[in-house]
N, C-alpha and C positions, 0 to 999 in steps of 0.2 A: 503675549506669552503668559504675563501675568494670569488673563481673565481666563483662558486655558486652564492652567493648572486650577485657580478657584474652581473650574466646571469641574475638574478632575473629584475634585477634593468634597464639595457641594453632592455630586452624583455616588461616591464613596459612603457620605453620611450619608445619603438616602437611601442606599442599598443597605447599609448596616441596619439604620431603623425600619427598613420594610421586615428582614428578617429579625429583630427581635420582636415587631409585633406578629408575625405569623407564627414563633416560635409560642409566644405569653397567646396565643389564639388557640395554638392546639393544647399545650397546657391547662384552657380555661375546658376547651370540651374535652379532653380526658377526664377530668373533674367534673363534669356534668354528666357526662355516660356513668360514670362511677356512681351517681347520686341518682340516676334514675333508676341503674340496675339495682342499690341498697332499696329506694322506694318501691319498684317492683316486687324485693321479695320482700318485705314487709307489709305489702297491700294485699298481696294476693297468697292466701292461706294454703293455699293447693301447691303454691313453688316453696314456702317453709316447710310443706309435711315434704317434699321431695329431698330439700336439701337435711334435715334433720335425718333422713333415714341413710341419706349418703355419708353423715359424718358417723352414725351409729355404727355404720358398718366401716367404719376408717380407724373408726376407735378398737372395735372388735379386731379387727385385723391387725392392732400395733399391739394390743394385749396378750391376746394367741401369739404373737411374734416373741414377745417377753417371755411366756413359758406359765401366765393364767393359767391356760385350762389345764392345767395339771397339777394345781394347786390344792391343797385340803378346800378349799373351798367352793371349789367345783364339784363336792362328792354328793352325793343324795343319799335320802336315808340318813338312819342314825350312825353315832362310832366314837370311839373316845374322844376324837381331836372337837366332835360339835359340841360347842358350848352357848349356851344360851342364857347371858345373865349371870354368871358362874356358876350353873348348874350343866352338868356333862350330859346331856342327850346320847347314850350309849343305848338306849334300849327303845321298841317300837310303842310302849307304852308312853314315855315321857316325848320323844317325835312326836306323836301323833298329838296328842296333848296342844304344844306348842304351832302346829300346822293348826289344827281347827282352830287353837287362839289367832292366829293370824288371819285364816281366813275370815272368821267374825269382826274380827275386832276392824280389819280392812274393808270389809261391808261394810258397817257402821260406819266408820270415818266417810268414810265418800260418801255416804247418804246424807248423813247430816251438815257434812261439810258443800254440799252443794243443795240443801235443804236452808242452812242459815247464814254462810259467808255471804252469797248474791242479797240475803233480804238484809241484812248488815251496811252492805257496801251501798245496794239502790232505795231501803226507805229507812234508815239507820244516820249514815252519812252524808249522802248525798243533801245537801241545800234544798234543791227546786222540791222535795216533797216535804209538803207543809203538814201531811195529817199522818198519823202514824194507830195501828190497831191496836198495840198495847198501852195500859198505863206508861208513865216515864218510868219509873221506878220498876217496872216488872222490866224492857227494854234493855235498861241498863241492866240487871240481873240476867238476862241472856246473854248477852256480849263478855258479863264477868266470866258466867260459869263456863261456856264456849270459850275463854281463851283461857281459862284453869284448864279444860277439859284437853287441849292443845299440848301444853304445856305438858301435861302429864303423859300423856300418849306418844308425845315425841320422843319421851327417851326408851318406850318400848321398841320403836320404828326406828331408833340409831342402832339397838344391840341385833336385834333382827335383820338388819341390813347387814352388819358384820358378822354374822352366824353360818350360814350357807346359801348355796343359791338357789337349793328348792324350797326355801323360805321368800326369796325373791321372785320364783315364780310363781308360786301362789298367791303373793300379793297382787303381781302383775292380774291374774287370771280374777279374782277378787273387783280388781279395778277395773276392767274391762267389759265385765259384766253390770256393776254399780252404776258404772259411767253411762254403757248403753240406754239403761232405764232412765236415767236421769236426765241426759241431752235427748232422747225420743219425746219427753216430757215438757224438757223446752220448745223446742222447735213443731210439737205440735198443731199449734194455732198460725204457723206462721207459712207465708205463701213466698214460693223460690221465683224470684222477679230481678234480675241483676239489674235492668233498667232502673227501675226503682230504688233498689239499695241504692246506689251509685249518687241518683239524686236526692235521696234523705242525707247521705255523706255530704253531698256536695252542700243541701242548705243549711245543716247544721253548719256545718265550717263557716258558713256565709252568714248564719247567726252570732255567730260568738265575735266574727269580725266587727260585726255591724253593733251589737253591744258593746263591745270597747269603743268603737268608737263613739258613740252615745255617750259615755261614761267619760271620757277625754274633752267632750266636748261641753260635762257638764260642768267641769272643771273652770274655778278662773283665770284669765288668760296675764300672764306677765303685766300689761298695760295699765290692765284693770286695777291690780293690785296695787302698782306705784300710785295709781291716780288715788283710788282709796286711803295710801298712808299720805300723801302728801294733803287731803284732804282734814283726814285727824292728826296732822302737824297743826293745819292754819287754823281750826278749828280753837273758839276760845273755848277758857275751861270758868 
């Protein structure tokens, strides 16, 4: 009777631990489905521009819900309430003004800012390029004037922002157009081969592994180290 109940008791625990490892099993693949799907829309630019326009229009939709578009800010054209800077845009003279300033001045930023952020970031910053076109001293004077140049046009592009929203669509339409010329520009030279991508991806990754590990291994190792001080202990002086 005794060895009974043990069996009882024995087969109870085993049925417990079968179901909490199948419970901590599905657990672990919920959490992996969850990490492939975040990897998915982060790898693949085509499922970001999808979900980015799902939430544009989720955002649109709770704002219209709120009672936005019926706001002074949704109006086009001049009229008392537009203010710009603290000056009142009530007239087609002083609108019109501040629209071609926007759409200029929106040209120019995105020209230049995709003209000298990327040669900033790729022969600027970046380590691996060892040779640069400019003097040092003329380099650093681009970088300064470009982030004066940032700084002061930002706070045009915060009061413009809060102004109206046909200041907003002109930028948008400014930007759209900048941008096309610009990324045509880029992508010129280059040949659409997903195969290929995929395996530049993959060696680079498989570079920078295999460089740390280099780098780890150039390292001394714990052993080494004791052997060395115990060596300049015994060492006479």
């Amino acid at each position: 009777m005794a060895t009974d109940a043990s069996m009882r008791v024995w087969a109870d625990d085993k049925s417990g631990n079968t179901s909490i490892y199948h419970g901590t099993k599905r657990t672990i693949n919920k959490r992996a489905m969850c990490l492939n799907m975040m990897d998915a829309l982060f790898d693949d630019k085509r499922i970001i521009v999808i979900f980015l326009i799902c939430w544009l229009t989720m955002v649109l939709i709770i704002f219209e819900d709120l009672g936005l578009m019926n706001t002074q800010f949704m109006a086009l054209g001049p009229s008392k309430s537009t203010v710009f800077m603290g000056v009142t845009l009530d007239s087609w003279y002083k609108w019109g003004l501040v629209a071609a300033f926007t759409f200029v001045n929106t040209a120019v930023n995105d020209f230049m800012s995709d003209a000298i952020s990327p040669w900033i970031l790729n022969t600027i910053t970046d380590h691996k390029t060892r040779f640069i076109p400019y003097p040092k001293w003329m380099c650093l004077g681009i970088t300064q004037v470009w982030s004066m140049y940032c700084n002061i046009m930002s706070v045009f592009s915060i009061f413009l922002a809060m102004s109206q929203i046909d200041f907003v669509l002109i930028r948008m339409i400014a930007d759209l157009l900048v941008n096309a010329y610009t990324t045509t520009k880029f992508i010129r030279n280059k040949t659409f081969c997903p195969e290929q991508y995929k395996n530049c991806s993959s060696s680079d990754s498989t570079e920078m592994v295999s460089l740390k590990a280099d780098n780890t291994s150039l390292l001394p190792s714990k052993a080494s180290l004791q052997e060395d001080d115990e060596n300049t202990r015994h060492t006479p002086v």
